[in-house]
ZAMARGU-4260 file (C-alpha; in steps of 0.2 Angstrom, whole numbers, plus 5000, padded with zeros to 4 digits):
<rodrens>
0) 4963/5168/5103 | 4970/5164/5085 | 4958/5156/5075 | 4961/5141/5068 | 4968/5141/5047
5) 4966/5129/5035 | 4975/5122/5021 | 4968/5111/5007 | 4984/5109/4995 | 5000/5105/4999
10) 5007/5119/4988 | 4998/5131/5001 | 5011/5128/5012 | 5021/5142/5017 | 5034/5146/5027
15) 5023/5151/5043 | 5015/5134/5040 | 5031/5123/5041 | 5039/5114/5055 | 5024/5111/5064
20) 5020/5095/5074 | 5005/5088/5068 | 4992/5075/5073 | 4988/5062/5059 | 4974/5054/5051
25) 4954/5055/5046 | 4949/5060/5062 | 4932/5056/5055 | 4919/5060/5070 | 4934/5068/5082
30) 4929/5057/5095 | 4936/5057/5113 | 4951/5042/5108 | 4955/5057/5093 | 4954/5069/5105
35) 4966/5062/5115 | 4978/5060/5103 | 4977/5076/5097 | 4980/5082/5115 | 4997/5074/5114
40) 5001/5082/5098 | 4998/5099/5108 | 5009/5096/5122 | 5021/5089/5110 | 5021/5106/5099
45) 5020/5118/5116 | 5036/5110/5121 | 5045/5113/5107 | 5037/5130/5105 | 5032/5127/5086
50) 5011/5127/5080 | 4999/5113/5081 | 4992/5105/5065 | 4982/5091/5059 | 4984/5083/5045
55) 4968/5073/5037 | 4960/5071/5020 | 4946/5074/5011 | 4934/5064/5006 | 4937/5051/5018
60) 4947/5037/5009 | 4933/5025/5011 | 4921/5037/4998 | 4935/5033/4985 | 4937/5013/4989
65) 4919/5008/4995 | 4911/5005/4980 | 4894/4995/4986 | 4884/5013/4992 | 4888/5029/5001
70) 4900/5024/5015 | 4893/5030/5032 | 4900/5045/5040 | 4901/5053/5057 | 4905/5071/5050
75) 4905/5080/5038 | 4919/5092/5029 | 4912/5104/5039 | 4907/5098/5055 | 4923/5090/5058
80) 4931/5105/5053 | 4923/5115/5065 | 4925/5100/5079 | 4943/5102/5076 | 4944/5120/5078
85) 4933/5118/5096 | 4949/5108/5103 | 4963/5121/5098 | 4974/5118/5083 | 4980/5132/5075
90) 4982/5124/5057 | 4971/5112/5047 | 4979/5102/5032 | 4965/5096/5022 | 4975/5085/5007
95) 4963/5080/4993 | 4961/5061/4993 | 4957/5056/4977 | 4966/5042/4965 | 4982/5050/4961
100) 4985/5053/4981 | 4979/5034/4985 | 4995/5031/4972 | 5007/5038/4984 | 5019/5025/4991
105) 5022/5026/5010 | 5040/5032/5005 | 5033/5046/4995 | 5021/5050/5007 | 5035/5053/5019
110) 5045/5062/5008 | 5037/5073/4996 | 5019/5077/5008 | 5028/5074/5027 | 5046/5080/5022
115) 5046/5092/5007 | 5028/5100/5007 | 5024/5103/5024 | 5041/5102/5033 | 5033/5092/5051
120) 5044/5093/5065 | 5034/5079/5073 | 5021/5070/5071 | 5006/5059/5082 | 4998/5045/5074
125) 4988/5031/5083 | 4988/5012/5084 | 4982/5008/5068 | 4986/5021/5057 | 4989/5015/5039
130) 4996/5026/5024 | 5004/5022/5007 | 4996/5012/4992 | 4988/4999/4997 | 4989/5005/5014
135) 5007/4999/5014 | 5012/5009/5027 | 5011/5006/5048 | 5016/5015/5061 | 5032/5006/5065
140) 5036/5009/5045 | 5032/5027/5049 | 5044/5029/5064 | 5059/5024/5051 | 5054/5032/5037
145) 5052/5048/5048 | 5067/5045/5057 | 5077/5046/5038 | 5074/5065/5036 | 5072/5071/5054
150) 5056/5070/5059 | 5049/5064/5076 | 5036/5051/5077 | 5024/5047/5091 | 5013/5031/5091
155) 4997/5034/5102 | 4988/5017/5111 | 4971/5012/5109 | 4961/5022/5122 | 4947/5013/5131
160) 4931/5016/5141 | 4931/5010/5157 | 4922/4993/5150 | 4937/4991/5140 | 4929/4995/5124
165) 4941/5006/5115 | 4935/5022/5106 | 4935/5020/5088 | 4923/5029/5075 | 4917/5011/5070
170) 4911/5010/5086 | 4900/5025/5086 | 4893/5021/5070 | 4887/5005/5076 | 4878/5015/5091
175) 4870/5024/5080 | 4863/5013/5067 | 4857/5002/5082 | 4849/5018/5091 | 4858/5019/5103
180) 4863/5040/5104 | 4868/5039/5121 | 4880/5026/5117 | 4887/5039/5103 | 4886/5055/5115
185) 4899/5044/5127 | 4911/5040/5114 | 4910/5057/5107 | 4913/5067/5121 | 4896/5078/5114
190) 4880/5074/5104 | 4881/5067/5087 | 4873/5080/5076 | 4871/5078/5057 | 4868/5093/5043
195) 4858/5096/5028 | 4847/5108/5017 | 4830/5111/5019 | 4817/5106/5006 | 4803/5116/5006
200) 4786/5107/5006 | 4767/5110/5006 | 4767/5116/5025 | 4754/5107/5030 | 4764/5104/5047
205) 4761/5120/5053 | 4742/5119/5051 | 4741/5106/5065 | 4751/5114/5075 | 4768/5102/5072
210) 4780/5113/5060 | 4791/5101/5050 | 4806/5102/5041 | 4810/5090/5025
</rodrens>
C-alpha cells in the first residue's frame, strides 16, 4: 500500500503530483458527509487512472477571520492528517492560509493554485463550498471557471442522516459542546478524540490510587 504524501506549498508540486483529481475543501473533523465526498473523488480519479488528492488548508480559515477567541476545532493539523490518510488518498495538499492566500480572487484561485500549480484534472467539492476573497467564489462559479482551462468539476449534495439532519462539522461541534459524544461518534463515523502535551504535576494522583494526567 502507498502511503499517503503531503505537500504544504504549491511550489512543491511536481510533476508526479499533477493532474490529479482532488477533493476540495477544510475537511475539518473528516466526517462521514466529507467522507463521502471524498469517496466520489476516488472513483472519479480510478476512472481516469490518475492519483487521488485533497486539497485543504492550514490554519482553518476561521483562525485567520474569527477574531472574538480561539475558534473551535474538530481536528487538528495532525489528526486530520492522519484521518485522511486512514481513507486512502495518496496526496495531501496542505496550502498555507494566511492573509496574502485570503487575497486570492476566485479567478486567481483557479488559475494560478487549481490550473497553473497543481495542474487538477478534476476536482469534487460539496454544496457549499466557498473560495476567493471574500468568499466570492460558489460552486456554480467554480464549474465555469474550471471549465475555462479544462478541468472537471463535480458538485457533491448535502448528505443526511436518516432524521434528515445533514452531516456538517457545525453539527458535531454542537454535540460536543452540549455533551452529547454519542451524537458526534455518528456523524463522525469513529470517536472524537482530541490531543495535547502532558504537564507534569505533583503526582499526588497516584498516591490514591487514581493516576492523572494534566
Amino acid at each position: 500500500m502507498i502511503s499517503m504524501r503531503t505537500v504544504r506549498e504549491a511550489s512543491q508540486i511536481n510533476v508526479k503530483d499533477r493532474g490529479s483529481v482532488a477533493a476540495i475543501g477544510n475537511f475539518d473533523g473528516v466526517h462521514l458527509g466529507h467522507q463521502m465526498v471524498i469517496k466520489e473523488a476516488s472513483r472519479i480519479a480510478n476512472g481516469l487512472k490518475v492519483p487521488l488528492s485533497v486539497l485543504t488548508f492550514e490554519p482553518h480559515p476561521r483562525m485567520l477571520f474569527q477574531t472574538d477567541g480561539t475558534p473551535f476545532r474538530l481536528t487538528t493539523n495532525k489528526s486530520k492528517s492522519a484521518a485522511l490518510a486512514s481513507v486512502g488518498i495518496d496526496l495531501l495538499v496542505e496550502l498555507p492560509f494566511d492573509n496574502a492566500f485570503s487575497q486570492l480572487s476566485a479567478e486567481e484561485f483557479v488559475n494560478n493554485i487549481l490550473s497553473k500549480a497543481l495542474g487538477l484534472k478534476h476536482v469534487i467539492c460539496g454544496y457549499d463550498f466557498v473560495f476567493g476573497h471574500r468568499r466570492r467564489g460558489t460552486p456554480e462559479m467554480l464549474e465555469h471557471l474550471c471549465g475555462d482551462v479544462g478541468i472537471g468539476v463535480s458538485r457533491m449534495p448535502a448528505f443526511s442522516e436518516k432524521d434528515g439532519a445533514v452531516y456538517s462539522s457545525t453539527r458535531i461541534r454542537q454535540c460536543l459542546t452540549e455533551g452529547d459524544p454519542r451524537g458526534a461518534t455518528e456523524l463522525l463515523g469513529r470517536p472524537w478524540e482530541f490531543s495535547s502535551v502532558v504537564e507534569p504535576g505533583d503526582k499526588r494522583g497516584r498516591t490514591i490510587g487514581f493516576p492523572t494526567c494534566n
